[in-house]
GUVEX-977037 format. One record per residue (C-alpha): z, y negated, x negated; residue in three letters; residue number from 1; chain. Coordinates in nm, 3 decimals. Example, Ala and Ser with C-alpha at 12.3 -4.5 7.8 and 13.67 -1.06 7.14 Angstrom:
GUVEX-977037
<atom pz="0.780" py="0.450" px="-1.230" resn="ala" resi="1" chain="A"/>
<atom pz="0.714" py="0.106" px="-1.367" resn="ser" resi="2" chain="A"/>
END
This chain:
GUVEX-977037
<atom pz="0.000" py="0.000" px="0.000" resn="unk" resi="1" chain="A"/>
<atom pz="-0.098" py="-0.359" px="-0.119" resn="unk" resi="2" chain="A"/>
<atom pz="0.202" py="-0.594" px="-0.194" resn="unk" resi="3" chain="A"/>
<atom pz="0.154" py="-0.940" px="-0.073" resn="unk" resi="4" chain="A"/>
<atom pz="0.144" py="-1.102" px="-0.422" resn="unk" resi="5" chain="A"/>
<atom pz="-0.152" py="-0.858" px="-0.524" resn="unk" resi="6" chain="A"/>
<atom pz="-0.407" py="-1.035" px="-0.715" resn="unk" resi="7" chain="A"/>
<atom pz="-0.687" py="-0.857" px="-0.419" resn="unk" resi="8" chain="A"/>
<atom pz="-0.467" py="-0.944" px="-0.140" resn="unk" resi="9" chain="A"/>
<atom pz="-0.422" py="-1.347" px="-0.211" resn="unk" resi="10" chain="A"/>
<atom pz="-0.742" py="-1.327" px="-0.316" resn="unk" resi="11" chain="A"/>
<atom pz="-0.897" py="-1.185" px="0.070" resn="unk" resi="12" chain="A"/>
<atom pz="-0.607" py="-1.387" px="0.238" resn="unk" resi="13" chain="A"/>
<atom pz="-0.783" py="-1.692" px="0.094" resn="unk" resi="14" chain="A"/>
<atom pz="-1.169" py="-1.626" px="0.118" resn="unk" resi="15" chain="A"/>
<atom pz="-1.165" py="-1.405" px="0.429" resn="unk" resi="16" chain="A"/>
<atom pz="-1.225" py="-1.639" px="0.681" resn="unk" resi="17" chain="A"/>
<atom pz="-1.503" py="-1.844" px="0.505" resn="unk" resi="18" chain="A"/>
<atom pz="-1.647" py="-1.507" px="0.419" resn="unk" resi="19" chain="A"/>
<atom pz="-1.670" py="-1.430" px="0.791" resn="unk" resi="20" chain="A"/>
<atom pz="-1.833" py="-1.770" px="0.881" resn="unk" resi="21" chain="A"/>
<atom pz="-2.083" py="-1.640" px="0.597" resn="unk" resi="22" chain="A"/>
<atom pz="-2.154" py="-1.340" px="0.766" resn="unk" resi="23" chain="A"/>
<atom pz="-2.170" py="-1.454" px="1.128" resn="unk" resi="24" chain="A"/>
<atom pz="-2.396" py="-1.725" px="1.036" resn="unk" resi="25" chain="A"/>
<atom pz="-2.652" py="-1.461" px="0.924" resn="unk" resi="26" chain="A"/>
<atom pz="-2.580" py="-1.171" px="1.147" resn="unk" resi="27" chain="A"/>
<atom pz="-2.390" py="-1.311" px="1.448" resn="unk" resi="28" chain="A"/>
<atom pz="-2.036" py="-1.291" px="1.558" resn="unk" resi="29" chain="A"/>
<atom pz="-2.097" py="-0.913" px="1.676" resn="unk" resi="30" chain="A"/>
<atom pz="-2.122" py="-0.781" px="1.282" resn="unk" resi="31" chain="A"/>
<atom pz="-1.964" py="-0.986" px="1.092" resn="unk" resi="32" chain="A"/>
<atom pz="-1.582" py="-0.868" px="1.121" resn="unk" resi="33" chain="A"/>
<atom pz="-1.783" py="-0.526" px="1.082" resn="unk" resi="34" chain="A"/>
<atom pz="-1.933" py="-0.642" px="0.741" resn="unk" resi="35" chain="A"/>
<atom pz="-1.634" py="-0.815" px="0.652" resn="unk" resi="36" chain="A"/>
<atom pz="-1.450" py="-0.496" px="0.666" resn="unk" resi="37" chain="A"/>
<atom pz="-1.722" py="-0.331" px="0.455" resn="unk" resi="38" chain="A"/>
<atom pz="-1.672" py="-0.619" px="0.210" resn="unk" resi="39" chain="A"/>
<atom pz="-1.267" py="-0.562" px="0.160" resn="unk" resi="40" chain="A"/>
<atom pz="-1.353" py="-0.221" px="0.156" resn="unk" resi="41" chain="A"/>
<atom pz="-1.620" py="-0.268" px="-0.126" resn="unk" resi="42" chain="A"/>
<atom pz="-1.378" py="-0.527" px="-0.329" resn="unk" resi="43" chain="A"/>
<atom pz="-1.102" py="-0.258" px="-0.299" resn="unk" resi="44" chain="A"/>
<atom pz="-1.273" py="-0.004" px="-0.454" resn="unk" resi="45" chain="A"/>
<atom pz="-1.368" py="-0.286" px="-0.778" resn="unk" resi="46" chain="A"/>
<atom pz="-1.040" py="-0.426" px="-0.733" resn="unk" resi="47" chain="A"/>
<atom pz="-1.086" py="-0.364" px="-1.140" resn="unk" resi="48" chain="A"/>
<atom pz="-1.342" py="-0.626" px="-1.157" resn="unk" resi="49" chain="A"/>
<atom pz="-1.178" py="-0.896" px="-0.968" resn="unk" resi="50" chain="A"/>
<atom pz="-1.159" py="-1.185" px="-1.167" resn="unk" resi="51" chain="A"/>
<atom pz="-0.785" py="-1.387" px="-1.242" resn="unk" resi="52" chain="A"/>
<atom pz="-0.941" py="-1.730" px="-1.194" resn="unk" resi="53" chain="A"/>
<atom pz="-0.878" py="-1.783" px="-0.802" resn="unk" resi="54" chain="A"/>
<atom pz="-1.226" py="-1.980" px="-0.809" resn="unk" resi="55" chain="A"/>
<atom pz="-1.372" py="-1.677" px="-0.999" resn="unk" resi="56" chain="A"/>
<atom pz="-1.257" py="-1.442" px="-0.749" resn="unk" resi="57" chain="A"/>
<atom pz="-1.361" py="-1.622" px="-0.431" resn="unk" resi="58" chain="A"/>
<atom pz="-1.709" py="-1.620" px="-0.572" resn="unk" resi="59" chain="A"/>
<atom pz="-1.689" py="-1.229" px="-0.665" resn="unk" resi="60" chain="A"/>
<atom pz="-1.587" py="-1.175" px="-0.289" resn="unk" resi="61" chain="A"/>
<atom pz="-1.892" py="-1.324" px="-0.182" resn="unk" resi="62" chain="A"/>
<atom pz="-2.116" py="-1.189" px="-0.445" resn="unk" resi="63" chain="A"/>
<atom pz="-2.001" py="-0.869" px="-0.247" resn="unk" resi="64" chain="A"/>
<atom pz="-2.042" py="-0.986" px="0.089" resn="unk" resi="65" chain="A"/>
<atom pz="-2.354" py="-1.104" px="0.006" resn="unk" resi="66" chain="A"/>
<atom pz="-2.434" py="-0.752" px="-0.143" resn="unk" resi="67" chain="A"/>
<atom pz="-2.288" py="-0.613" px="0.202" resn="unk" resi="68" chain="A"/>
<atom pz="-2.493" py="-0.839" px="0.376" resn="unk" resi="69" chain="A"/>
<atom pz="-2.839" py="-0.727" px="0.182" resn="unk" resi="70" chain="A"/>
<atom pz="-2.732" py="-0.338" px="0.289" resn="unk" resi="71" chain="A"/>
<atom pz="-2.697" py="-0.434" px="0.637" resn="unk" resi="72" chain="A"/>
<atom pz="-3.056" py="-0.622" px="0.669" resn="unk" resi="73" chain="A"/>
<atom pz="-3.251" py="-0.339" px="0.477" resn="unk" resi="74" chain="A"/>
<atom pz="-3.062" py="-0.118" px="0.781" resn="unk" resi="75" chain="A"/>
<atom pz="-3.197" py="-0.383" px="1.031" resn="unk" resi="76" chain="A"/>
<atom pz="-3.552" py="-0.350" px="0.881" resn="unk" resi="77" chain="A"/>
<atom pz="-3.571" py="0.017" px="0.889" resn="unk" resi="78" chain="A"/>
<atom pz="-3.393" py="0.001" px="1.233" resn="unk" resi="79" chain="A"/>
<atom pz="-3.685" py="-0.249" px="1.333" resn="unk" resi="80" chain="A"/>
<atom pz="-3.994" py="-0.041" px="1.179" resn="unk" resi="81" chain="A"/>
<atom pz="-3.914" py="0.294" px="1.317" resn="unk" resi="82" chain="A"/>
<atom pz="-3.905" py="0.070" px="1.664" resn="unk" resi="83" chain="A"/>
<atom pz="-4.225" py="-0.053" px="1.531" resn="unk" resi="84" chain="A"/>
<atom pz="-4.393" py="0.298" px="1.462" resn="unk" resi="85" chain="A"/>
<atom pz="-4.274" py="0.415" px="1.823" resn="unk" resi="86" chain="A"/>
<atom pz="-4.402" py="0.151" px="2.017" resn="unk" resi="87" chain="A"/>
<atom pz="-4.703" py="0.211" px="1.858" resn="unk" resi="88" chain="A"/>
<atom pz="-4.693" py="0.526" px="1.914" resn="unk" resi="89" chain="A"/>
<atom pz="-4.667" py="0.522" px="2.258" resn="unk" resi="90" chain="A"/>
<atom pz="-4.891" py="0.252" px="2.272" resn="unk" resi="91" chain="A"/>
<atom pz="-4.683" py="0.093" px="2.576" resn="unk" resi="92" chain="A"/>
<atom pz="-4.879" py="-0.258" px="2.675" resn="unk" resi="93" chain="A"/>
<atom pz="-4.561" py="-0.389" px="2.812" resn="unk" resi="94" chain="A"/>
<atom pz="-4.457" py="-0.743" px="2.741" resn="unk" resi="95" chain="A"/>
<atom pz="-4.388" py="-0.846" px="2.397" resn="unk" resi="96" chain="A"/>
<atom pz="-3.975" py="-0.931" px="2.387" resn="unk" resi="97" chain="A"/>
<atom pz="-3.897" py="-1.282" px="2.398" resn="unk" resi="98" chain="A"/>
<atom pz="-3.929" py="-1.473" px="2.104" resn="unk" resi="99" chain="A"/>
<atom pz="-3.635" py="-1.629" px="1.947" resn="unk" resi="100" chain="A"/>
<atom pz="-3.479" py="-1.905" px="2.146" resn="unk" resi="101" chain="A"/>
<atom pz="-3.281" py="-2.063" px="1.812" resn="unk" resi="102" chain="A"/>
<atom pz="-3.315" py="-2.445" px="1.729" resn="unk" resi="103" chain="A"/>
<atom pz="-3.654" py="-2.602" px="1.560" resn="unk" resi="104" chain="A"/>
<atom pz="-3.455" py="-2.615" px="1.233" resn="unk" resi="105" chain="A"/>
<atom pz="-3.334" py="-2.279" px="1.227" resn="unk" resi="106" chain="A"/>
<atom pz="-3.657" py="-2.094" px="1.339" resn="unk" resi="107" chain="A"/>
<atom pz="-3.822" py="-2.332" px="1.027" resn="unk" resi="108" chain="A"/>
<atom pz="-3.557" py="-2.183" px="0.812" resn="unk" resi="109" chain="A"/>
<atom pz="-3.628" py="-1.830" px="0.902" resn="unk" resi="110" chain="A"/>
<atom pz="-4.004" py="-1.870" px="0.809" resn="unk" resi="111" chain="A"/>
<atom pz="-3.913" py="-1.951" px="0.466" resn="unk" resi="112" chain="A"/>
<atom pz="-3.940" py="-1.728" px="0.192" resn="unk" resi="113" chain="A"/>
<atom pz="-3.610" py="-1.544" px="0.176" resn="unk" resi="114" chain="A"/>
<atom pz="-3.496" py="-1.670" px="-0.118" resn="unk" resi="115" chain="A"/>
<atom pz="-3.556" py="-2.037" px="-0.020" resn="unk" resi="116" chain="A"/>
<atom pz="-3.417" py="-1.976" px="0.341" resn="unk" resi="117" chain="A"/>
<atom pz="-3.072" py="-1.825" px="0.112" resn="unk" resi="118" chain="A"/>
<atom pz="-3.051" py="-2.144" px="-0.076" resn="unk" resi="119" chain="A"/>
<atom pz="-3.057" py="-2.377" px="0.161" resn="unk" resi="120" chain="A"/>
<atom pz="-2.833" py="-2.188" px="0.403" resn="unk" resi="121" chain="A"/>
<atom pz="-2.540" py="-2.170" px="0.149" resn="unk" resi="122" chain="A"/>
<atom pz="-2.550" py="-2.548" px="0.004" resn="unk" resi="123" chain="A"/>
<atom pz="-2.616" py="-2.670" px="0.408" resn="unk" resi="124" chain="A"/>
<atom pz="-2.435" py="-2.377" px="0.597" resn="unk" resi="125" chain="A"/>
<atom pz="-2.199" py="-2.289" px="0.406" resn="unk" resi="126" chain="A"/>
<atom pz="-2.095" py="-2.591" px="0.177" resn="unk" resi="127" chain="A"/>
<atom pz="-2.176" py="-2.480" px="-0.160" resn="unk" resi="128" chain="A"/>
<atom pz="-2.296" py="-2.654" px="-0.414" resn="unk" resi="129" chain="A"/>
<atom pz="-2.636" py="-2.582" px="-0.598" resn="unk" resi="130" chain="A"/>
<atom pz="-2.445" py="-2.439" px="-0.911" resn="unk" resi="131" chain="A"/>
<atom pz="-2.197" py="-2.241" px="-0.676" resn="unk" resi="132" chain="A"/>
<atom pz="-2.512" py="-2.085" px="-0.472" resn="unk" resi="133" chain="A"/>
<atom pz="-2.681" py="-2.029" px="-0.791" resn="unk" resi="134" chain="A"/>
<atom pz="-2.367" py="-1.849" px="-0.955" resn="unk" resi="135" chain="A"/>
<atom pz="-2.364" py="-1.676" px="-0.598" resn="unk" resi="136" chain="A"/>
<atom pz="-2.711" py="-1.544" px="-0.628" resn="unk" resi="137" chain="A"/>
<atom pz="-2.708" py="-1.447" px="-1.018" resn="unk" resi="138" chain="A"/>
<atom pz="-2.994" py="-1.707" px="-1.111" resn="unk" resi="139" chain="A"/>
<atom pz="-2.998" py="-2.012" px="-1.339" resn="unk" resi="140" chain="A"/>
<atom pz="-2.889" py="-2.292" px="-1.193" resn="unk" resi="141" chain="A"/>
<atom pz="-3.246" py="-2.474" px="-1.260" resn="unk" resi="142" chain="A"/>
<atom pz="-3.353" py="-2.220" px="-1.034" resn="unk" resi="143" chain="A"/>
<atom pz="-3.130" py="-2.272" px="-0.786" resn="unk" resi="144" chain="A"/>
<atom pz="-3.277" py="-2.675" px="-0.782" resn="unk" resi="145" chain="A"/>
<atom pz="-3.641" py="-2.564" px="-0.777" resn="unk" resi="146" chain="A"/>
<atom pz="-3.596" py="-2.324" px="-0.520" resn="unk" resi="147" chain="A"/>
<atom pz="-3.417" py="-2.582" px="-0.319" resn="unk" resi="148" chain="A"/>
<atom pz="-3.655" py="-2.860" px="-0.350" resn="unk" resi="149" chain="A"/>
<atom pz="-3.905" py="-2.670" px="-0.256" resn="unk" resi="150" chain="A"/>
<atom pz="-3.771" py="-2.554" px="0.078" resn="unk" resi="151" chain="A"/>
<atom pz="-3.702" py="-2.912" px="0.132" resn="unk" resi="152" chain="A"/>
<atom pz="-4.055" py="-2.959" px="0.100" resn="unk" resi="153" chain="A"/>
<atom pz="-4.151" py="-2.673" px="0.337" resn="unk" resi="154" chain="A"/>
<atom pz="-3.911" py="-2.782" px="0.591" resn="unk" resi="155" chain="A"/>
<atom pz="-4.008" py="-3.165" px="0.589" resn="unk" resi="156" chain="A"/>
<atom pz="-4.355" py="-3.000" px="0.642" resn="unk" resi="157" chain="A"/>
<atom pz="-4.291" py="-2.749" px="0.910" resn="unk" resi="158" chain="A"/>
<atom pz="-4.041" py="-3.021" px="1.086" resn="unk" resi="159" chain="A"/>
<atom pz="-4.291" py="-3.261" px="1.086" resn="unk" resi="160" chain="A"/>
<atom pz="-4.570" py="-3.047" px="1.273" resn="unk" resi="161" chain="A"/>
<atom pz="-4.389" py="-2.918" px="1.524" resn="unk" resi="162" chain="A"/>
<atom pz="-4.286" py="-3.282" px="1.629" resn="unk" resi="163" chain="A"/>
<atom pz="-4.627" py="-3.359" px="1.617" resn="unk" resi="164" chain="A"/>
<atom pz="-4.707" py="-3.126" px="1.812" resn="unk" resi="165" chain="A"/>
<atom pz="-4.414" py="-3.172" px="2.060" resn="unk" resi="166" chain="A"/>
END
């Protein structure tokens, strides 16, 4: 049993609710105490690896969420594809299901590359700053500007047609 002043325990007790709001941004508020759970469970099983600098360890938890988080979409895809191959399969001409009904910004976020549409959720989302996200996502931190400027780009772009178009 975990003692209160364990290194893994302060460590949850002071990330685990921003970790949530990280997951349930991505994957709603149905699977993210699910993947949370995974997450503790995951960092548990490290608990070897958990850094002693409380910063340090925050980001490790998230690395690991994130990590949890990239298991659970690859599940979603396959999930998704088999669908795919079956309606195909039985070649059923019924309606299409409904498009999603999220905001203008959001649906421009999800057409971004995944990597871009990452970025920008953790600086704007989540609160992180360039070289946090970039520490977060194991790449330079020059990467982690280019990347971001770039979906700045795309967004102004995408933003801007659809209120043309509006």
């Amino acid at each position: 049993m975990k003692r209160a002043d364990d290194p893994l325990t302060r460590a949850l007790e002071r990330s685990s609710t921003d970790i949530l709001t990280y997951l349930a941004r991505r994957v709603g508020p149905d699977d993210a105490p699910d993947l949370l759970g995974e997450t503790m469970v995951i960092a548990w099983r490290r608990v070897r690896d958990l850094p002693a600098d409380d910063e340090q360890a925050r980001m490790w938890l998230f690395g690991i969420a994130r990590g949890t988080l990239q298991n659970h979409a690859r599940g979603e895809r396959r999930r998704w594809a088999l669908a795919d191959r079956i309606r195909l399969q039985a070649r059923d001409d019924a309606t299409a299901p409904p498009s999603d009904t999220g905001s203008e910004v959001r649906d421009a976020i999800a057409r971004l590359d995944p990597d871009l549409a990452e970025i920008v959720r953790l600086v704007h989302w989540d609160g992180f700053t360039l070289t946090d996200a970039a520490g977060l996502l194991g790449i330079p931190a020059s990467t982690a500007r280019g990347r971001y400027q770039r979906a700045r780009e795309q967004l102004r772009a995408a933003l801007s047609v659809q209120a043309s178009l509006a």
